[in-house]
N, C-alpha and C positions, 0 to 999 in steps of 0.2 A: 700329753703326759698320761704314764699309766695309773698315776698316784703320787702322794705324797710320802715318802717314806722315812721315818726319825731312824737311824743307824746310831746305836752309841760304843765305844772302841771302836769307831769304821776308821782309824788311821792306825791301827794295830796292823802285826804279820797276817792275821784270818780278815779282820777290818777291811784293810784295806782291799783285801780280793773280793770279799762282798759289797764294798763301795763301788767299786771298777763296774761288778757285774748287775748292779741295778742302773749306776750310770748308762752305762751300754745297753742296757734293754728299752731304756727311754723313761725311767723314773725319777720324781724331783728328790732332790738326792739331800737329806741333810747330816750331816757328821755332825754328831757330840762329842765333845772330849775336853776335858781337863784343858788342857792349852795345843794349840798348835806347834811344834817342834820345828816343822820345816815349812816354812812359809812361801807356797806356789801361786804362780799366775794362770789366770785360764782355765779353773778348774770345771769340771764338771757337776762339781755339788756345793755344796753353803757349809760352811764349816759355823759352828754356835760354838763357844768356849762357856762350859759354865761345870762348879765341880759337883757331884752327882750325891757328892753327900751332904750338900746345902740345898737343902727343902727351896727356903726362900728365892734361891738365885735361880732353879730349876725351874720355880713358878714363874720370875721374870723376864728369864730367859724362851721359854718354849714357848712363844705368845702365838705359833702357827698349830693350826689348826693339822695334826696329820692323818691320815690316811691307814699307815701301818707302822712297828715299832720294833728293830731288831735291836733286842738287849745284850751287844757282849763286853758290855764294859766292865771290866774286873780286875782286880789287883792280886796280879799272879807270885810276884815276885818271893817266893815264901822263901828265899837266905837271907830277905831282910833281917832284921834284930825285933823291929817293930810289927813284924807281918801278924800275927792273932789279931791286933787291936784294928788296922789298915784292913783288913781281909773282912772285919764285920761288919765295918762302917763304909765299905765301898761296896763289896759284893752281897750283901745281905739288906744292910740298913739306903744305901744305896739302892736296891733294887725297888724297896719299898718307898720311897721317895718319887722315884720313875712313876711307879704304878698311880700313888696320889694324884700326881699331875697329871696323868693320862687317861687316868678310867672314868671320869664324869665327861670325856669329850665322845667324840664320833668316832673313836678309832676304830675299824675294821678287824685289827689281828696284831697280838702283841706274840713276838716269840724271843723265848727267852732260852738263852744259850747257857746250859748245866755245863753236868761233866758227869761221864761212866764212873770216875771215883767217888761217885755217892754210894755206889755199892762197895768199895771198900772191901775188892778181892779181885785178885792177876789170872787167875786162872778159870777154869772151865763155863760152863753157857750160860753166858749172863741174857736175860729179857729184863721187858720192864716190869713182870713181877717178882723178880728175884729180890731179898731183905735187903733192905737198905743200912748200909754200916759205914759211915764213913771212918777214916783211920785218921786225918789229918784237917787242920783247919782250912785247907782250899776246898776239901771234898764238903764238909760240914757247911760251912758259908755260901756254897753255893745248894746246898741242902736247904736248908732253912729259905733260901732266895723262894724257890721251889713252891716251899708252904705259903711262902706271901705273895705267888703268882697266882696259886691254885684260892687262896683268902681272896683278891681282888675277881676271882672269876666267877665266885660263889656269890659274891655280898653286890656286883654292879653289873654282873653278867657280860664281862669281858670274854671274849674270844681271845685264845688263846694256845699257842703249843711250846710246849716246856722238851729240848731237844737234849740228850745226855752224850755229848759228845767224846768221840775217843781221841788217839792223838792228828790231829791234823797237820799237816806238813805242807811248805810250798817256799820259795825261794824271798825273802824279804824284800816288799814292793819297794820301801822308804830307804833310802840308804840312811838312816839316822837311827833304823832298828835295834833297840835293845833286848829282841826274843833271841839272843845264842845261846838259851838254858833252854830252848823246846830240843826234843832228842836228836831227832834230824840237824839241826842248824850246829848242835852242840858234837857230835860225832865229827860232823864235816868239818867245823875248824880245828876241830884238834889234831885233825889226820892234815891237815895244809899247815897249821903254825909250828906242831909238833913232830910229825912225822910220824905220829901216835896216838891210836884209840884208845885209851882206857874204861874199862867196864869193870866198875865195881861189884857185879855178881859174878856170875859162873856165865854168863851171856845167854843161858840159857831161857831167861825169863820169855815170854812172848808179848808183844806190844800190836795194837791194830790199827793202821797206817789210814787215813784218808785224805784225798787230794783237797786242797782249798778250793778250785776254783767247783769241784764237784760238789762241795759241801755248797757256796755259794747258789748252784740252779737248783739244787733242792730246794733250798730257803723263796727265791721268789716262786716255783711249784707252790709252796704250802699257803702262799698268800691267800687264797682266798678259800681257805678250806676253814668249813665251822665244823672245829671238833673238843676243842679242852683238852688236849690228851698229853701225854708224857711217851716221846717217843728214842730210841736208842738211832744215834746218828753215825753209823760207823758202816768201816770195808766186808765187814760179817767175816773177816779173816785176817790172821795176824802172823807174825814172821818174828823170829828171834833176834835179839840186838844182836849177836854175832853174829846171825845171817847178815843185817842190817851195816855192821861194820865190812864185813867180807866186800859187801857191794862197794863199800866207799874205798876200799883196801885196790879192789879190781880196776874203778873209774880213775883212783890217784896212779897206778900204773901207768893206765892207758896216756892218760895226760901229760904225766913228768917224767916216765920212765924211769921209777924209784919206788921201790919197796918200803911200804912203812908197815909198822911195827903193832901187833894188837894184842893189849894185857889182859887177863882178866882174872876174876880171883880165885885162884886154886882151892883156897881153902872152903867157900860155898862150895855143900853138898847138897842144895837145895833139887829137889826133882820138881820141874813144874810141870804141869798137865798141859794143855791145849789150852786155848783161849780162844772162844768164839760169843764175840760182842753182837747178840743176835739181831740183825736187821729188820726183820719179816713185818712187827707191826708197821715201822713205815712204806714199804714195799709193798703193802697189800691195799696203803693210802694212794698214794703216787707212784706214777713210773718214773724209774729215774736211772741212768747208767753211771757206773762207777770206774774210774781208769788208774790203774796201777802204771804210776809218773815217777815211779821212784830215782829210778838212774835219772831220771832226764831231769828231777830236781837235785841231786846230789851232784849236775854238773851245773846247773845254774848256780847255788850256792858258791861252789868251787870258782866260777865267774865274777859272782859277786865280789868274792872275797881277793883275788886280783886284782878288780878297781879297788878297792878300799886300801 
């Protein structure tokens, strides 16, 4: 074995593809997560069940000594009713919990999985020293996570990298997936249930697209690099949700031989700029290739969603 590795959301839509690809490189593989939803034989990793905002059960639970720590357990769901209060105590108060129980052992490399909406702006060259503004309590929560990654790396001299991810996209592993709010997932069922994209701006906004299983070999790349750093995790290039819908529009042709239909809101006059989610500091760390899987995820999906 290459190591011992703690994954926490490794049964999430990104989880799971970082589960799969440490499985498959030859790593002891452990899932954290709240509870198991679909319960398999044969797996290739240890699933632990414990909830990330109980100190105590984290302590009781984690009794293995591990090797490395991928954090992207978070509570995304922000149309909850209850999301401000869930979003500080999982992704924030939560993270700081993780970090207690891990940073007095032997860990090698904690990375913790951000988000580009810490800077809290859609448009033109973001790096990582561009202001930090979040607009909304997922960006701020995972904000704050952030200060208590970089607090535990300062005060016990944990290793660590803090990664600020853009939107990531890939076909949902689990069929028991509840991610059809990420854009990708959410575009594509609504053009097969509905016959109909809807886009509430002008479509014009731009979004920067990254493959999961790409994001995944970056992540074991970074395992053994000593840096502390804060790095931007993206395609370094981004495509308009209209583009985005076009492709889904082109693929449901090819497929069903039926034209569906794409709205968007006339009345935004918003002019947006270019967005370029700038790569280069982690590019200059590691080598790493990045593959534009777009169509060929928007027909998996499409797949998908005929079995279901």
């Amino acid at each position: 074995m290459l190591g011992r590795v703690l994954i926490t959301g490794g049964l999430g839509n990104l989880g799971s593809y970082i589960t799969k690809e440490f499985s498959d490189s030859g790593y002891d593989v452990y899932v954290l997560t709240r509870k198991e939803k679909e319960k398999r034989k044969n797996l290739s990793y240890k699933v632990i069940e414990a909830d990330i905002t109980n100190l105590e059960s984290l302590k009781y639970k984690l009794n293995v000594e591990f090797d490395y720590c991928i954090h992207l357990a978070s509570y995304n769901e922000f149309f909850e009713t209850d999301y401000p209060q869930k979003a500080l105590d999982v992704n924030t108060l939560g993270t700081r919990n993780l970090l207690e129980v891990l940073a007095d052992t032997n860990l090698k490399k904690f990375i913790y999985m951000s988000t580009f909406h810490v800077y809290g702006i859609n448009d033109g060259i973001i790096n990582e020293e561009s202001p930090l503004n979040p607009k909304n309590d997922y960006a701020s929560t995972h904000l704050f996570a952030e200060y208590y990654v970089k607090q535990f790396g300062f005060n016990t001299g944990l290793n660590y990298s803090i990664l600020r991810l853009t939107n990531s996209y890939g076909v949902p592993m689990l069929s028991g997936s509840n991610k059809w709010y990420l854009i990708l997932n959410e575009l594509v069922k609504s053009a097969y249930m509905n016959k109909n994209i809807v886009i509430k701006s002008n479509g014009q906004i731009k979004k920067d697209f990254i493959w999961m299983p790409d994001v995944s070999k970056i992540l074991i790349s970074l395992l053994d690099v000593i840096d502390s750093e804060v790095y931007n995790l993206s395609a370094n290039k981004s495509h308009t949700l209209l583009k985005i819908a076009n492709i889904i529009k082109i693929e449901y042709k090819k497929r069903y031989n039926e034209n569906i239909k794409i709205t968007i809101n006339e009345e935004d006059k918003t002019l947006y700029k270019d967005l370029i989610v700038d790569n280069s500091k982690l590019k200059n760390l590691i080598k790493f290739k990045l593959n534009d899987m777009l169509i060929e995820e928007v027909n998996n999906i499409f797949d998908l969603l005929e079995k279901k």
